[in-house]
C-alpha positions as CSV (number, residue, x, y, z in Angstrom):
1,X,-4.9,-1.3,-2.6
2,X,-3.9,-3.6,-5.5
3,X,-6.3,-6.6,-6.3
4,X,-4.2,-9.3,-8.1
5,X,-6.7,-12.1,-9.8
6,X,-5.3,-15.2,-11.2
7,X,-3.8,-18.9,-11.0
8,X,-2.7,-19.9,-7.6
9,X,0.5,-22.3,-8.0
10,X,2.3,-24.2,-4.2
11,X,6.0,-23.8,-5.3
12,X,8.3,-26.0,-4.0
13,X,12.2,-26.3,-3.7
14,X,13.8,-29.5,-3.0
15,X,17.4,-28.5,-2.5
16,X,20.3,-30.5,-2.2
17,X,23.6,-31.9,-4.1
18,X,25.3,-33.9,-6.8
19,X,28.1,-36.5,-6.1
20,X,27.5,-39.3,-8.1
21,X,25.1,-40.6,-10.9
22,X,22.6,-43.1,-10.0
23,X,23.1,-46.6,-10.9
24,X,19.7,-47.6,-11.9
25,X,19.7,-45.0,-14.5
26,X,21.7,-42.1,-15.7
27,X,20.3,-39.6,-13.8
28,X,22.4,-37.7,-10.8
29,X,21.0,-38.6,-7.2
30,X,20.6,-35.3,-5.1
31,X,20.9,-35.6,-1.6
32,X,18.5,-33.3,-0.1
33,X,19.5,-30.7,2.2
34,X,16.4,-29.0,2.4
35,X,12.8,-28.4,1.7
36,X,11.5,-24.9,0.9
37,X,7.2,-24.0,0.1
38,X,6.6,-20.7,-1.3
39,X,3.8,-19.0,-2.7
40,X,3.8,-19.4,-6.8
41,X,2.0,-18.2,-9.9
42,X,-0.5,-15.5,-9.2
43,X,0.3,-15.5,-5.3
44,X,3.4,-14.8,-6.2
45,X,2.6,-11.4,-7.4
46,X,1.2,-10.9,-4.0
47,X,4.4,-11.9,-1.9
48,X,6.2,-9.2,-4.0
49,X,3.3,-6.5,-3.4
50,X,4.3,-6.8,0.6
51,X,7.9,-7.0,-0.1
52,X,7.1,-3.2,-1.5
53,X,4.6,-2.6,1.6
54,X,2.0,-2.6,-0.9
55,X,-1.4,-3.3,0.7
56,X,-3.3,-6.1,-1.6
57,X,-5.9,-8.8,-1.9
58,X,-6.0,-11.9,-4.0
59,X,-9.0,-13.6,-5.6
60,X,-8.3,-17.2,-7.3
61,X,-8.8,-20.8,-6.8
62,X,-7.1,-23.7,-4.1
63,X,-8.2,-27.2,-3.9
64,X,-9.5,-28.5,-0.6
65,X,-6.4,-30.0,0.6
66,X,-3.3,-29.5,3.0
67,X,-1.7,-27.2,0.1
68,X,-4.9,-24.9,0.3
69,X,-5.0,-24.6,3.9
70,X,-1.3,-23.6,3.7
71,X,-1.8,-20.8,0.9
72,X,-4.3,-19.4,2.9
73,X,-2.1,-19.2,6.0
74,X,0.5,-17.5,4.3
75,X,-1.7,-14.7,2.2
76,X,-2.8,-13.9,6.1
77,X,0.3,-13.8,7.3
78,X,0.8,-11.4,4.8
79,X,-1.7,-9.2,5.5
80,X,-3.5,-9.9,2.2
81,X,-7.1,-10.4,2.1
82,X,-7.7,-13.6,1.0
83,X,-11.7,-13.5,1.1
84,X,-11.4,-13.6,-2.6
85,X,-10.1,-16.7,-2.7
86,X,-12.2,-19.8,-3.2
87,X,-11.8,-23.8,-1.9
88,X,-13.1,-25.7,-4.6
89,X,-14.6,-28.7,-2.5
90,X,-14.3,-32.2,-4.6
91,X,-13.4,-30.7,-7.7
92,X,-9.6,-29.7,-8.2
93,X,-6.4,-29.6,-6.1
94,X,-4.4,-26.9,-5.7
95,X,-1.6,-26.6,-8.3
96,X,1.9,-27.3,-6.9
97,X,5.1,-27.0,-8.6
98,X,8.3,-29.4,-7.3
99,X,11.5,-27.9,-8.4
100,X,14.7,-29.9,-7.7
101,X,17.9,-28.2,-7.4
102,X,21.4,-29.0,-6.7
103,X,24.4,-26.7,-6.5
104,X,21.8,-23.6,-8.2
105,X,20.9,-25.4,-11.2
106,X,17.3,-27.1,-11.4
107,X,17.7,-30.7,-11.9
108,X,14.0,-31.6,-12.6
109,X,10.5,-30.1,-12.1
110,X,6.9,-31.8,-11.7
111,X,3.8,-30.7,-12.0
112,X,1.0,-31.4,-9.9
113,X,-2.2,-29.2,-11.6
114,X,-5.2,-29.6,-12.8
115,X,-5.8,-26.9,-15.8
116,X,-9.3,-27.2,-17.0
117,X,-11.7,-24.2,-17.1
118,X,-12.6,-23.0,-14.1
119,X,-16.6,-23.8,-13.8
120,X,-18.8,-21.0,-14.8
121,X,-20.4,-20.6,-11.0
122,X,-16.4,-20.1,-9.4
123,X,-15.3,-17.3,-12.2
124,X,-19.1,-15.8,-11.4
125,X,-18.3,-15.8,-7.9
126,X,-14.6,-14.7,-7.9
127,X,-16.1,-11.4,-10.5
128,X,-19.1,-10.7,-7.9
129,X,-15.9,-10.8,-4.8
130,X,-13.9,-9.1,-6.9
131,X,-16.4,-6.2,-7.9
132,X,-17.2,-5.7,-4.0
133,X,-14.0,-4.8,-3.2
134,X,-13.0,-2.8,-6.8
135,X,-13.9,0.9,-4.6
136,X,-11.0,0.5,-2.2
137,X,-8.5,-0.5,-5.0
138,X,-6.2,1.7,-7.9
139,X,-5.0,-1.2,-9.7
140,X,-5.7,-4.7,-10.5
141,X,-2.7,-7.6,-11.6
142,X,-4.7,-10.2,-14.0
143,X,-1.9,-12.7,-13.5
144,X,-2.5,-15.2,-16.2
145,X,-0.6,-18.8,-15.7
146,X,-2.9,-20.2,-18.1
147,X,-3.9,-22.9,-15.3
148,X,-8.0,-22.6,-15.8
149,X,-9.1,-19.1,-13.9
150,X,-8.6,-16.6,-16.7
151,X,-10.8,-17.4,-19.8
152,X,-10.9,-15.5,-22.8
153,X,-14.3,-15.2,-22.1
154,X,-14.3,-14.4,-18.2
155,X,-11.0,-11.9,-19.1
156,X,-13.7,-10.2,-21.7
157,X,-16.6,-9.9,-19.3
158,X,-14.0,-8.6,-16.2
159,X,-12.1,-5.8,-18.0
160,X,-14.7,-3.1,-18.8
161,X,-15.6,-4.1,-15.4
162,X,-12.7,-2.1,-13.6
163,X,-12.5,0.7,-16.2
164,X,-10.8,3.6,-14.0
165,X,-8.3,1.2,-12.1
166,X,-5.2,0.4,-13.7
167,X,-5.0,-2.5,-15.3
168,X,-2.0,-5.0,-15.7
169,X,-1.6,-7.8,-17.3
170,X,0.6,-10.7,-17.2
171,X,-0.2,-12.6,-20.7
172,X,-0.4,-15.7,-21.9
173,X,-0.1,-15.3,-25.4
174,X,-3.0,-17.6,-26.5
175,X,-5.6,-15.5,-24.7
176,X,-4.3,-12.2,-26.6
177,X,-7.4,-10.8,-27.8
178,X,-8.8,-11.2,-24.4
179,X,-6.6,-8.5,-23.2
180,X,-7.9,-5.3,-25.2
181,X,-8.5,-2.3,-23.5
182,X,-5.8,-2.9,-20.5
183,X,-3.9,-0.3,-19.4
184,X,-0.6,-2.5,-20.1
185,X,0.9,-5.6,-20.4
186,X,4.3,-7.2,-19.9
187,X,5.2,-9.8,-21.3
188,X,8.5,-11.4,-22.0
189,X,10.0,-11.1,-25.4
190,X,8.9,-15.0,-27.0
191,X,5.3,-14.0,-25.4
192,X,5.1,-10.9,-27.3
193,X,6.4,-12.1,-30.3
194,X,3.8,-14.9,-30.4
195,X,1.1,-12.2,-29.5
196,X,2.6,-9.6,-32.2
197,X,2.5,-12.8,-34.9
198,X,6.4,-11.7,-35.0
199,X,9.9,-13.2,-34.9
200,X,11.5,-12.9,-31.2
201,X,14.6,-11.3,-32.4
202,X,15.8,-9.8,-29.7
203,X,17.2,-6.4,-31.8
204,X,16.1,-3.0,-30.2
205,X,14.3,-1.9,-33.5
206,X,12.4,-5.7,-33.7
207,X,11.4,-5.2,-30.5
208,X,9.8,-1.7,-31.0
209,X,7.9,-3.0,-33.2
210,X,6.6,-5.7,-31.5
211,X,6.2,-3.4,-28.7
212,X,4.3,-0.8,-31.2
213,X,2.1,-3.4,-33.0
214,X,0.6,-4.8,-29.3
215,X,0.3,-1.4,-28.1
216,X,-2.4,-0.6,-31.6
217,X,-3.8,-4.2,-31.6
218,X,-5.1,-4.5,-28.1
219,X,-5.3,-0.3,-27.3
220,X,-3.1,-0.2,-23.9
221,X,-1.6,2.8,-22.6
222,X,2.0,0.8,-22.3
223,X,3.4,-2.2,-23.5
224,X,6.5,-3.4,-21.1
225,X,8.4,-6.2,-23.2
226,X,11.4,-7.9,-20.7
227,X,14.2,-9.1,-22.7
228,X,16.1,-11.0,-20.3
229,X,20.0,-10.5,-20.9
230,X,18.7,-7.2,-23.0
231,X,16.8,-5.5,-20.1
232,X,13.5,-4.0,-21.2
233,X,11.7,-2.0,-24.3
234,X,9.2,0.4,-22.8
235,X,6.5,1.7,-25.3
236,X,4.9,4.7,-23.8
237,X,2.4,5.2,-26.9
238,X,4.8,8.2,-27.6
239,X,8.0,6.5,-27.6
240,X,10.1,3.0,-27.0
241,X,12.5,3.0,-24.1
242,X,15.1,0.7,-23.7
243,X,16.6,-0.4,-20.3
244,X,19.5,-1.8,-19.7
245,X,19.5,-5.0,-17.6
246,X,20.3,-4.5,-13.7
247,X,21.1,-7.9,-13.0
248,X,24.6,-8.1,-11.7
249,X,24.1,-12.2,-11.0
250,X,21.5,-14.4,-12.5
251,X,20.8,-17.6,-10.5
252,X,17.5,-18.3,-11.1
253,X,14.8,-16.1,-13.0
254,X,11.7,-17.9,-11.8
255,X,9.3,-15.6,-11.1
256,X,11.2,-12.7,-12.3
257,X,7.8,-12.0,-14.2
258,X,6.1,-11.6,-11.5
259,X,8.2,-8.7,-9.0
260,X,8.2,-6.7,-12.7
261,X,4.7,-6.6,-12.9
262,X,4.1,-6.3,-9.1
263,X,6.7,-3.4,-9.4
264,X,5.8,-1.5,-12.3
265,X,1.9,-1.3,-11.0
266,X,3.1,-0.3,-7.9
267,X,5.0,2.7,-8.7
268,X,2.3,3.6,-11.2
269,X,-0.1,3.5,-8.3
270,X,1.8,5.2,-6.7
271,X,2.2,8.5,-9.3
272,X,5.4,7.4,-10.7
273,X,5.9,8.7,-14.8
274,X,5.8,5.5,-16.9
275,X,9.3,5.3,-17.4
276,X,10.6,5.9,-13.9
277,X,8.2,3.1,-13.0
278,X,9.7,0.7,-15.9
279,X,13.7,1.3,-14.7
280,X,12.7,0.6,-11.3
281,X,10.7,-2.6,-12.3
282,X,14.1,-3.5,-14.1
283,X,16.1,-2.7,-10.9
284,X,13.5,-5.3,-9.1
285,X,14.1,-7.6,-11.5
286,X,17.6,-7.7,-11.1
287,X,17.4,-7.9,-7.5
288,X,15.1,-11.4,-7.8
289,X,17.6,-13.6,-10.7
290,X,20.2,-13.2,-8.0
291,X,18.2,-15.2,-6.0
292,X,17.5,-19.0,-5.8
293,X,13.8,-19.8,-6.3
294,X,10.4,-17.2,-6.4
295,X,11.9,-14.2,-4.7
296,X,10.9,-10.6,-4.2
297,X,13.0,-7.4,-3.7
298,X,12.4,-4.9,-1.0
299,X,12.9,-1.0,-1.6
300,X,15.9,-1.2,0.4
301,X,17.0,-4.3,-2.0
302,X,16.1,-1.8,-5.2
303,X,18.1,1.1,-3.9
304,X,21.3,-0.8,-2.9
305,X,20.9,-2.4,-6.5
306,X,21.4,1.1,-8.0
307,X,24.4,1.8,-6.8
């Protein structure tokens, strides 16, 4: 089992085309086609989990509205438990993202969120859920969207909480103290700059460094950095890696983020050596920017993607 704790985001595609400009303003029109709701942000993390038959369970936050109702739907249809998860009654609305897209390009997105703090009472409750089911898990995904759930101070009080487990983190880079004493990390390459108080040159030795100076500042056991067109830097605490990006097409790298760290946590999980975990994240990720939208990769999908 693989706990994943974060910021639940709706995403939504609005998809359509381009054939003339509007004439009440220079904008294009987009004549929709179709209308597509998938699980975002931290749930995300979980649709990738099943994609790998990965058994899972998801504690976070939905407003008491029609987009709550639905996220629970789907995290059962998924077989995740979703007891973790928490309606907040009169107090927020569930975060949902509206992407527009025409022809595989986004157009425009809005944002419907509310990204206050999460009151002290829901982050005691979600720890108390979460520390109930901590014996039948291996691993826990702290996915951090920075939308209210994951304070520096409740990320502090939470991670000697689930020492023994693996521990992965997807960062934001202004709650980077917060994240000491995880077992790794992965963030993309402007993230870890800004963590590392580096340039984001994206340069194999630059990056090692970056990669070197996370993995002393907040003691992890691996530092994952992706690096879009560049692949990934691995940084073992022995050693950097570099991968070589797998993607073949990239159409759309939304939630690209989220299969690597669904991925690498997986095959660690499962007994895989750091490395052979990282190339197969990268795989993964190549699979998911040759799809439109939040996607996940199977490992079917990651095989054929090998070859």
């Amino acid at each position: 089992m693989i706990l994943v704790v974060g910021d639940i985001i709706v995403d939504e595609f609005v998809m359509g085309d381009v054939s003339r400009i509007s004439p009440e303003a220079p904008v294009p029109v987009v004549n929709v086609e179709s209308i597509d709701r998938r699980l975002g942000g931290s749930a995300n993390v979980i649709r990738n989990l099943h994609a790998l038959s990965q058994n899972s369970a998801m504690f976070g936050m939905v407003g008491d509205d029609e987009p709550g109702q639905w996220v629970h739907q789907q995290l059962t249809e998924l077989d995740a438990d979703n007891s973790g998860v928490l309606t907040k009654y009169n107090q927020r609305p569930t975060a949902v993202k509206t992407r527009i897209i025409a022809r595989h390009q986004q157009v425009v997105r809005y944002d419907r969120e509310w990204t206050d703090p999460a009151q002290p009472e829901t982050q005691n409750e979600i720890e108390k859920r979460i520390l109930e089911t901590l014996s039948t898990a291996n691993a826990v995904i702290l996915s951090d969207y920075g939308k209210g759930l994951l304070t520096p101070d409740f990320l502090k009080r939470l991670i000697p909480h689930l020492d023994g487990k693996i521990i992965a983190v997807d960062p934001k880079p202004e709650h980077t103290d917060a994240y000491k004493h995880a077992t790794l990390i992965t963030p993309n390459l402007s993230e870890a700059a800004a963590m590392a108080n580096m340039h984001a040159i994206n340069e194999d030795s630059h990056v090692e460094s970056i990669a070197r100076a996370l993995h002393q500042k907040l003691d992890l056991t691996y530092a994952l950095v992706t690096r879009s067109e560049r692949g990934m830097t691995l940084f073992d605490g022995d050693k950097c890696h570099h991968i070589p990006t797998a993607a073949r097409d990239v159409f759309d790298v939304t939630g690209a983020g989220d299969t690597v760290i669904a991925t690498f946590t997986t095959c660690l999980a499962r007994g895989d050596d750091p490395l052979k975990a990282a190339q197969t994240a990268n795989l993964a990720a190549g699979v998911v920017v040759g799809k439109v939208g939040t996607a996940t990769a199977t490992w079917d999908e990651i095989a054929a993607h090998s070859t």
